[in-house]
C-alpha positions as CSV (number, residue, x, y, z in Angstrom):
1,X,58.2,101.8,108.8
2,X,61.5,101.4,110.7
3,X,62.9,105.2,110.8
4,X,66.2,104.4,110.8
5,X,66.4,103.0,107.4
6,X,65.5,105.8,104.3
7,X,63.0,104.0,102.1
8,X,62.0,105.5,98.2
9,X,58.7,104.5,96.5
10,X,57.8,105.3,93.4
11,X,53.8,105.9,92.3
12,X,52.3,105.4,89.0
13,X,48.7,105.5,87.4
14,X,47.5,102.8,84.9
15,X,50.5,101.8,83.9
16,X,51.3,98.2,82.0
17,X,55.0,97.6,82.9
18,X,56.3,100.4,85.2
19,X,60.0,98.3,84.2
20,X,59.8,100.7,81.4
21,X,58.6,104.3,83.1
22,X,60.2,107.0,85.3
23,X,59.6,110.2,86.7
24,X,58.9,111.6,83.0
25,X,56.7,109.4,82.2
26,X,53.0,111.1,82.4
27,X,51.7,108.0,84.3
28,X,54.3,109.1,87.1
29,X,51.9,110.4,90.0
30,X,55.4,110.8,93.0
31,X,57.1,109.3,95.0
32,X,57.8,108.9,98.6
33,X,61.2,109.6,100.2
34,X,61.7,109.2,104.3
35,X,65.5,109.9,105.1
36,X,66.7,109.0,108.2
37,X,65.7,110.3,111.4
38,X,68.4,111.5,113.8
39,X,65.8,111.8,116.6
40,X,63.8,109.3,118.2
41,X,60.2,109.2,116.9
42,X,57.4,106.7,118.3
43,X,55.3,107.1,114.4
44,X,55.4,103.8,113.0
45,X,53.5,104.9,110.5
46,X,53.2,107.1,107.5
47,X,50.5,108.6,105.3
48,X,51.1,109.8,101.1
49,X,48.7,111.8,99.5
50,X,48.4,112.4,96.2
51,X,46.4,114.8,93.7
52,X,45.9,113.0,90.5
53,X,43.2,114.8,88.9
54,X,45.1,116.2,86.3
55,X,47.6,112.8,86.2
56,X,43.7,111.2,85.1
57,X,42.6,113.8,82.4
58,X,46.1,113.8,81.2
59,X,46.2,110.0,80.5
60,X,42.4,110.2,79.4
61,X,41.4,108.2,82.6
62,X,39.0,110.9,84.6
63,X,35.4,109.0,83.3
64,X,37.3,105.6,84.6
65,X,35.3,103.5,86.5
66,X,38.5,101.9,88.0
67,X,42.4,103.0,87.9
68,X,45.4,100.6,88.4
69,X,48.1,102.0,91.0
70,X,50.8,100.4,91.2
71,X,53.8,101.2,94.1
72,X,57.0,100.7,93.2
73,X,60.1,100.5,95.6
74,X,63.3,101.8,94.9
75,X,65.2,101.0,98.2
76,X,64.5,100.2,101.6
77,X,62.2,98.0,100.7
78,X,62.6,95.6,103.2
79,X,61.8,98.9,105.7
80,X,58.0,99.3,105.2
81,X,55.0,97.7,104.8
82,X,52.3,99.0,102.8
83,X,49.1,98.6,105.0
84,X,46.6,99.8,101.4
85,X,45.7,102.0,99.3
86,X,42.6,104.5,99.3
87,X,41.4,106.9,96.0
88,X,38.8,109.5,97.1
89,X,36.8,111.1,94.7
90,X,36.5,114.9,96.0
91,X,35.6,118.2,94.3
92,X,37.5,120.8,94.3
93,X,34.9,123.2,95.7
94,X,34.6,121.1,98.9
């Protein structure tokens, strides 16, 4: 991710055509926002985490065997590279 440049990605859960969702939508999981740096910084990388337990019972998706995530990007999209995507199951007791 080149610092320089502020970058916006939107995140959504099991969603057909996220052309038609937004924040208000219940599929809406975040975003991501980096603003520019005004310092130097040698991270060329960058890590989102997201709860979506309750986004999954909300949309009746928690017994799923598989959920479709789909990152959208609003600008600076040209900026990043997205290396993947990981879900981890992990109770809330741990």
């Amino acid at each position: 991710m080149r610092r320089e440049v502020a970058v916006n990605m939107d995140v959504f859960v099991n969603v057909d055509d996220y052309t038609k969702c937004g924040p208000g939508n219940r599929e809406f999981a975040g975003s991501l926002v980096n603003l520019v740096q005004s310092h130097s910084d040698s991270s060329k990388s960058m890590l989102l985490k997201k709860g979506i337990t309750k986004l999954l019972e909300d949309i009746g998706a928690e017994e799923d065997d598989a959920v479709l995530v789909t990152l959208v990007p609003r600008f600076g999209e040209d900026a990043f590279t997205v290396g993947g995507v990981h879900i981890q199951l992990q109770s809330i007791f741990s």
